[in-house]
N, C-alpha and C positions, 0 to 999 in steps of 0.2 A: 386305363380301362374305359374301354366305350360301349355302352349301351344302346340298342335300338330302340325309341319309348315314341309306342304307339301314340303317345298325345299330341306330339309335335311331329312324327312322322319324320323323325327322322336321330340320324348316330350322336348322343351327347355324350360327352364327359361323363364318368359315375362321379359323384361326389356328395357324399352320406349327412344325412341330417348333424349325427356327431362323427367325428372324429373317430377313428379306428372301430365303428361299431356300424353293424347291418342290421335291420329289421327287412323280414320281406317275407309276404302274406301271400299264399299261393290257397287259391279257391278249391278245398278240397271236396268229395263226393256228396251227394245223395245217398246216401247207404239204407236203400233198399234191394237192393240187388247187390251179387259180384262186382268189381271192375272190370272193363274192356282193355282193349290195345288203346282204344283212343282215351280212356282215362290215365291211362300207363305215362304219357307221352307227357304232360305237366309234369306230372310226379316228378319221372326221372330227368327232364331237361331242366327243372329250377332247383331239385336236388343237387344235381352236376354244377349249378351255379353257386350256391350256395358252400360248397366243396371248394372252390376254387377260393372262395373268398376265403375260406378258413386257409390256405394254402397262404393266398398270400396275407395273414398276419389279421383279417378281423376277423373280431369278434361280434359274430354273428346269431339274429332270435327267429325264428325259422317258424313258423306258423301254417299248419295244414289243416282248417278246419272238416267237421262234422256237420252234412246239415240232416238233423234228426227229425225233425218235423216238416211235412209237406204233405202235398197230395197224393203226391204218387207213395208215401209210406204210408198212410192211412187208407188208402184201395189194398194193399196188400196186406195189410196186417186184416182187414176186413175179409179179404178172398182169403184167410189161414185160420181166421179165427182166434187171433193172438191180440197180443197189444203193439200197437207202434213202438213203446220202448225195446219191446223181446224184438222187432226186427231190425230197431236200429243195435242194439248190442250183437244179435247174432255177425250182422256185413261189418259192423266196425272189428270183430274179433276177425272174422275173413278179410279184411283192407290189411292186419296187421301180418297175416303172414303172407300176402302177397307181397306186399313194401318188404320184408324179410327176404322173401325171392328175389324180388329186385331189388335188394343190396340198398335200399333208401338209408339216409345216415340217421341215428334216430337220435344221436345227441343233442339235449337241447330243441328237439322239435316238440313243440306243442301241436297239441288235436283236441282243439275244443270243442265242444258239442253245444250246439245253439240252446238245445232246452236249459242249457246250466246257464245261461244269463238272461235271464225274461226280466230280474228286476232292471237291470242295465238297459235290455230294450224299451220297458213302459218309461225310465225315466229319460231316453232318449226321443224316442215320439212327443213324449208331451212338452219335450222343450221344443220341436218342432212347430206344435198345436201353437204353445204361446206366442213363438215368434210368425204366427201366422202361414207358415210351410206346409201345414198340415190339418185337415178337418176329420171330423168326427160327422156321421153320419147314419145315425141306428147302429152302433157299436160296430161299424167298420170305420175302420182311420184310413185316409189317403192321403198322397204328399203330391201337393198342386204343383204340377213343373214349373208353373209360367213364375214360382217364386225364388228360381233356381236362375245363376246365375250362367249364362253362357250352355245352358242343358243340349247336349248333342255335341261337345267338344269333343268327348275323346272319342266317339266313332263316324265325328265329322258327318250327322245326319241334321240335315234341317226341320225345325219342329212343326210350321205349314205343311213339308211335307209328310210327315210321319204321322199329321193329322190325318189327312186327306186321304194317306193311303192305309191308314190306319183297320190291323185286320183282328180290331177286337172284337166281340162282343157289346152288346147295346147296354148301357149300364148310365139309368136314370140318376142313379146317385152320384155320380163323378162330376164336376164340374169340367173338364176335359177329358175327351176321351182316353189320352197317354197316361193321365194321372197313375201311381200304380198303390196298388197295397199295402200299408205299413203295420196295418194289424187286421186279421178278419176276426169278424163275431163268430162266436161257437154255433157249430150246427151238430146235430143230435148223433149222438155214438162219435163225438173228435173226443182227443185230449184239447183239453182247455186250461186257464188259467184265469185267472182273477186282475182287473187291470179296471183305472179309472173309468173306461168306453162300457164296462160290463166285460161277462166272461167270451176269452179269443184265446186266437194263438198268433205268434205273429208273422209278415209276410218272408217271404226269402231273400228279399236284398238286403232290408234291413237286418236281420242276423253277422249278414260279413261287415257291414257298418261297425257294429256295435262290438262283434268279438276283436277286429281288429283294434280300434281306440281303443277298450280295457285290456289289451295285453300287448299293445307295439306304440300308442301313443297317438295325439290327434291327429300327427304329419308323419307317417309312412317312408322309407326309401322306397323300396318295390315293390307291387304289386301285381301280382302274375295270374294267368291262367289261359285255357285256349282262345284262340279267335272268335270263338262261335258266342265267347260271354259278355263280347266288346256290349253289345246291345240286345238287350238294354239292360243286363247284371251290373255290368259294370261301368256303365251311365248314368243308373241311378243307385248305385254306392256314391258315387260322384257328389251327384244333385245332395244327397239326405247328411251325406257326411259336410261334407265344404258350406252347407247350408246352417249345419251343427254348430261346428269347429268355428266357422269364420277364417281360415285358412287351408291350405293348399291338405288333401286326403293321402294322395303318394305324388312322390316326385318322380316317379319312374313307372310306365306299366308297359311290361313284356306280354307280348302275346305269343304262344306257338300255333304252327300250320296244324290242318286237319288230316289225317289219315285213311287213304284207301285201302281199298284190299281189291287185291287184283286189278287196280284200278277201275273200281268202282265205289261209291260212299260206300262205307260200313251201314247197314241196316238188318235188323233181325227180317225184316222182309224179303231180303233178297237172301238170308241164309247166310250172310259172310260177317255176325256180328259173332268176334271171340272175345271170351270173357280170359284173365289174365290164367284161370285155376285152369282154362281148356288148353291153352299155348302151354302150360309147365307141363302137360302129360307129354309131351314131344320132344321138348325144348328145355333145358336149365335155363331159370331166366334170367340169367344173367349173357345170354345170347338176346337175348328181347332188349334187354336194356341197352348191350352195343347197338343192336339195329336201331334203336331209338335216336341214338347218340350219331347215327351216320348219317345221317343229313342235317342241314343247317336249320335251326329248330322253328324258324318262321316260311320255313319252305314245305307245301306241302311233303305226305312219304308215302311211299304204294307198300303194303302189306302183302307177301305169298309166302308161300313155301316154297319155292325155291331161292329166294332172297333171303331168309331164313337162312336155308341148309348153306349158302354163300357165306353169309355173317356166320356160322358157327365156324366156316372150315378156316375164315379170316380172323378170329378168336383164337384157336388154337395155333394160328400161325405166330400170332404176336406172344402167347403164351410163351413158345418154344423158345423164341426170340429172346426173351425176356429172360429165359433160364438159362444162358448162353452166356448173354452180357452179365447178368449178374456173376457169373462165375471169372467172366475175362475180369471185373471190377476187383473182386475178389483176391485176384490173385494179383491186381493192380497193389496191392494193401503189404500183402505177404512179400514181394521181392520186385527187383528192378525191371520194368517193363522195357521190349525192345522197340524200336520208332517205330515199326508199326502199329504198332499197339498203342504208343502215345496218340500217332495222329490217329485211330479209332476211338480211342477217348476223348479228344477234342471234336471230332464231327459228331458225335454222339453229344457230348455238351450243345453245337449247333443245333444238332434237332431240339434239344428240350426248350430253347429258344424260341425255335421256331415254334413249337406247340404250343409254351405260354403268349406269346405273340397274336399268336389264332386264336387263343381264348379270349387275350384281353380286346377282340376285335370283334364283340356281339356273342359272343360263346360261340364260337365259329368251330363245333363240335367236328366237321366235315374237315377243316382243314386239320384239326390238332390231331385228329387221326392217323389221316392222309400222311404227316409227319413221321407217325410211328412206323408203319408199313415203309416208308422211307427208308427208316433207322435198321428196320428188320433186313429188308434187302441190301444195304449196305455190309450187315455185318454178314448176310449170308454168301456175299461176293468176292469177301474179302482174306 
């Protein structure tokens, strides 16, 4: 099995912290809103991976976090007149029956929600503070990059220049401008918490820091999520964890490509942003999830409707397929099959080959397919 791992940029070996077991941490939503198509496309491409590994023989701890706390859920709960908890429970009960549509496997997966570990985060930051990683500054904590080793590895950005082009805000308090948030101080109408700095909540890299160590351990196998989190989410999970630990955070991090529609970016500006509950009014999603699954999951994928209505009519092709051969199998069982039948059963064994072959080559979802429609047209020919 060989992995693509964006740190080294290039195809290694899998080869798992222990022996016959996976951990692997896939960065899950913001649950203020629905999901989109382009939230869909993590989901179901590390879900898919995760599946295979159980296929072949590990035992696998699957992790899809919550992040309940942020800005953008405190503007919202504000524009409704609610509490941030009501709207993170409301989207996280909406993520479960979308993940239900799309057939996500749910044994065994954990969905932690950041607000349930705040003591884990203050006692993570302030080993930060002591080991000098980290200042306190009028009850905001930041984590100083310059004390981080190697910071800008895994999205290969230099930190002169990330200074220089640096498109933050002016912020007296930081001793560099990259520096980022590891806890803010309370401002008036947030949820808050109680923490050595005074009352805060804390920042958002540090949450997947913190959930991941307390439930997959200090050294990770994989680490996933889109392209778009390389930087700086998951730069400075990097910097705060390995700064932590004193050892390696994941040993693997999978990115997937970004998704258009129509080929153009998805933006609610332009009108082409779908949320996963607008696509099921049209679609069974379980047509969204093949389409997901039909390109090679680091390459970007154009969203339409009629690629859609293509993937549905190529769904029920393999369906058909599928209940065909199960019946030739079938009767494989029950009585003496004649040579042709055997050697359709042996190029049929070929393809499944060739499918796991494709998988163990990057999740090479494009070809393992590509295989099956093989398999289908053979037996339709034959």
């Amino acid at each position: 099995m060989k992995l693509y791992n964006s740190l080294t940029r290039k195809k290694e070996k899998f080869i798992p912290v222990t022996e016959g077991h996976v951990n692997m941490y896939n960065c899950g939503p913001t649950v203020y809103n629905y999901i989109h198509v382009g939230n869909a496309r993590p989901l179901v491409i590390f879900d898919t991976l995760r599946r295979f590994f159980i296929y072949k023989g590990y035992d696998v701890k699957f992790v899809v976090n919550f992040t309940d706390i942020d800005d953008k859920m405190i503007k919202k709960a504000n524009e409704e007149g609610t509490t941030v908890g009501a709207i993170a429970d409301r989207y996280i009960e909406a993520f479960m029956e979308d993940a239900k549509g799309l057939n996500l496997y749910d044994y065994d997966t954990l969905n932690p929600r950041a607000t349930h570990f705040i003591p884990q985060i203050i006692e993570f930051i302030q080993d930060l503070i002591e080991k000098g990683a980290a200042y306190d500054v009028n009850g905001n904590v930041y984590f100083n990059i310059a004390s981080a080793n190697d910071y800008g590895k895994l999205s290969k950005k230099n930190i002169e220049d990330l200074i220089s082009g640096a498109r933050v805000d002016i912020n007296e308090e930081k001793r560099n401008p990259m520096d980022f948030a590891l806890w803010k101080k309370e401002k008036e109408g947030e949820p808050s918490w109680d923490s050595p700095w005074g009352k805060g909540r804390p920042g958002w890299h540090i949450e997947c820091s913190v959930m991941a160590k307390t439930l997959l351990g200090e050294t990770i196998d994989i680490h996933s999520g889109g392209e778009d989190l390389q930087f700086p989410h998951h730069e400075n999970e990097i910097a705060q964890s390995e700064t932590h630990n004193n050892k390696p955070f994941a040993n693997y991090w999978l990115h997937n490509g970004m998704i258009t529609v129509d080929n153009q970016k998805m933006s609610k500006s332009l009108g082409n942003f779908f949320t996963i509950k607008e696509v099921s009014k049209e679609y069974d999603l379980e047509v969204l999830r093949f389409f997901l699954l039909s390109a090679h999951y680091r390459s970007p994928i154009n969203f339409s409707r009629d690629v859609m209505n293509q993937t549905q009519n190529g769904l029920e092709r393999l369906y058909n397929s599928k209940k065909n051969l199960e019946y030739l199998l079938e009767k494989s069982q029950m009585r003496e099959i004649d040579e042709n039948e055997r050697k359709l059963i042996d190029e049929i064994n070929e393809f499944k080959n060739k499918f796991i072959e494709s998988m163990e080559d990057d999740i090479n979802t494009a070809d393992a397919i590509a295989a099956l429609f093989e398999l289908a047209k053979l037996y339709n020919t034959s």
